[in-house]
N, C-alpha and C positions, 0 to 999 in steps of 0.2 A: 266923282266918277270920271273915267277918262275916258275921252272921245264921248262924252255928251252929242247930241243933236238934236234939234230940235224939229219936227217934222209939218210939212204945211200941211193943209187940209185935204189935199189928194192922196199923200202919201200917209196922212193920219188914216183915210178910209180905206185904200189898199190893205194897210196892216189890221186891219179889224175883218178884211174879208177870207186875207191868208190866215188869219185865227181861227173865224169860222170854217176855214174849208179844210184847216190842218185836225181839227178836231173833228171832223168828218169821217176823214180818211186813217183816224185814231184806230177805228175796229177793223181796217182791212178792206172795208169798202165806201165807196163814195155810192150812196143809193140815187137815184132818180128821182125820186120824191125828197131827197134832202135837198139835191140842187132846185129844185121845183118851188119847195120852201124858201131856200135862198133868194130865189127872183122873187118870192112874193116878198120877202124882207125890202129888197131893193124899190119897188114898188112904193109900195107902204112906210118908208122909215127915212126920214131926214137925214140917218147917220152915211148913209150911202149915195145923197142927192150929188149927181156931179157926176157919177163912174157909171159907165155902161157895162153892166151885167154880164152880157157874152161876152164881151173885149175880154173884161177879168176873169172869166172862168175860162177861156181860153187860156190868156195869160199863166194863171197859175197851175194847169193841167201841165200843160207845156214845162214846167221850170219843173215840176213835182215828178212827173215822167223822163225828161232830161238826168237830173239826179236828183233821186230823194232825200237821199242825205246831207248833203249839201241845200238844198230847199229849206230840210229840218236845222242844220247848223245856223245858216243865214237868219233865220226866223228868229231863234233865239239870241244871238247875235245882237241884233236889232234891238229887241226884248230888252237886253242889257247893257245896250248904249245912248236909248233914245230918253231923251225928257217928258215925261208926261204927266200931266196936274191933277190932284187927287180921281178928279171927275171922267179923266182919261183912263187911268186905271181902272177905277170904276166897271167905268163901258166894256175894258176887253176883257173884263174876270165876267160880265153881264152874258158876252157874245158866246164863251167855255159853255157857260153855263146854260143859256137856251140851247146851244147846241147840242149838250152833254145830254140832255134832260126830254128833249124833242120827241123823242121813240118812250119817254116813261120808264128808262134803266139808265143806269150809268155802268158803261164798258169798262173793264178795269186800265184798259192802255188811256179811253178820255180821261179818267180816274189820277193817271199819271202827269197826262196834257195839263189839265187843273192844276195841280199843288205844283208842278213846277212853275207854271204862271205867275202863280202867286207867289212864289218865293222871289222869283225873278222880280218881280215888280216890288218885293217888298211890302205888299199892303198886311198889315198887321192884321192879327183876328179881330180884335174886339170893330175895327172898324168894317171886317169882312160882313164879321156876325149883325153890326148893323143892318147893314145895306143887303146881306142876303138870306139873313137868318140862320139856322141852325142847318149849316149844311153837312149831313152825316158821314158823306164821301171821306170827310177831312180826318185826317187824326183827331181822334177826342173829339170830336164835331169842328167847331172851329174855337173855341171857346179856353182852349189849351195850346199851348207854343210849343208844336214840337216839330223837328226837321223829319223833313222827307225820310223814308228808309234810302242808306249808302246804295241801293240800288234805284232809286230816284234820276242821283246823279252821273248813273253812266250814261240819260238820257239823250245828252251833247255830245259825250266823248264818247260811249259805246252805239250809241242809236238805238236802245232795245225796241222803241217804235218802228225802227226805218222797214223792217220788213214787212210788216201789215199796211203802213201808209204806202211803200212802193209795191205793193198788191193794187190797192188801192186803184193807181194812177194807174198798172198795168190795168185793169180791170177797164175803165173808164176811157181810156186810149184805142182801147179793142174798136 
C-alpha cells in the first residue's frame, strides 16, 4: 500500500476516538448521554489512558463543525493509509461496534460506517466472525464474502453520511 504509516500511541487513540464519535454522529445526532458514555469509556478503559476527554471532544466537534466532509474524507483517508496489526484492527471494528449497538438498534447510516470499515481495513469474515460472532447487520451475516452495495462506495466520493453527521455537529455546536 502506498503512503503506509505507522501511528504512535496518541494518535493510535485519537483515531479510535474519531471512530467512536464519527459513528455517533452516523444517525444525525450526537446524543448527550453518548458523549456521557464516552467519558465513562475514557475513564474505565486503558485504550484511551494518555488523552484528555474534553481536549478531544472539543477537538473533534471543532474539525466535524468546521467541515464535515472533509472530517469524513480525512478519516477514511487515514483508514487507508495507516498500518495496523491484526489486534488493531480488531479494536476499531470493536469501537463501530459498541457504538453501533449502545442504544440496542443498529441505524442504517452506522450500518454503512461498519461495512465500510471493514472493507477499508480488510479484515476478512471468517476472522470478523470469530472475534464478533454472527453479526446480522453484514451481508449474509458475515460468514459470506460479499462487497458492499456500489452505493456503499459513494460514501468518500459522494458523502451520503455528510448530511446527517453535519446535522450532527450543527446540533451539538448550538
Amino acid at each position: 500500500m502506498l503512503g503506509c504509516f505507522t501511528m504512535n500511541e496518541i494518535e493510535y487513540q485519537r483515531f479510535l476516538f474519531d471512530t467512536a464519535m464519527l459513528v455517533m454522529a452516523c444517525d444525525g445526532d450526537i446524543h448527550d448521554d453518548e458523549i456521557a458514555e464516552m467519558g465513562l469509556a475514557f475513564q474505565h478503559s486503558a485504550m484511551f489512558k494518555g488523552l484528555d476527554f474534553d481536549a478531544e471532544l472539543k477537538r473533534f466537534l471543532a474539525e466535524l463543525h468546521q467541515d464535515t466532509r472533509k472530517t469524513i474524507d480525512d478519516y477514511f483517508k487515514k483508514l487507508q493509509s495507516i498500518e495496523l496489526d491484526p489486534v488493531q484492527e480488531l479494536q476499531v471494528l470493536e469501537i463501530v461496534l459498541r457504538i453501533m449497538y449502545a442504544d440496542d438498534r443498529a441505524d442504517e447510516n452506522e450500518i454503512r460506517f461498519l461495512r465500510l470499515v471493514k472493507e477499508r481495513l480488510g479484515v476478512m469474515d471468517e476472522i470478523f466472525y470469530k472475534r464478533f460472532g454472527d453479526v446480522d447487520v453484514l451481508p449474509g451475516g458475515v460468514r459470506h464474502t460479499e462487497k458492499a452495495p456500489p452505493s456503499m462506495n459513494k460514501f468518500v466520493a459522494g458523502f451520503e453520511l455528510a448530511d446527517d453527521i453535519d446535522m450532527a455537529a450543527t446540533k451539538v455546536n448550538k
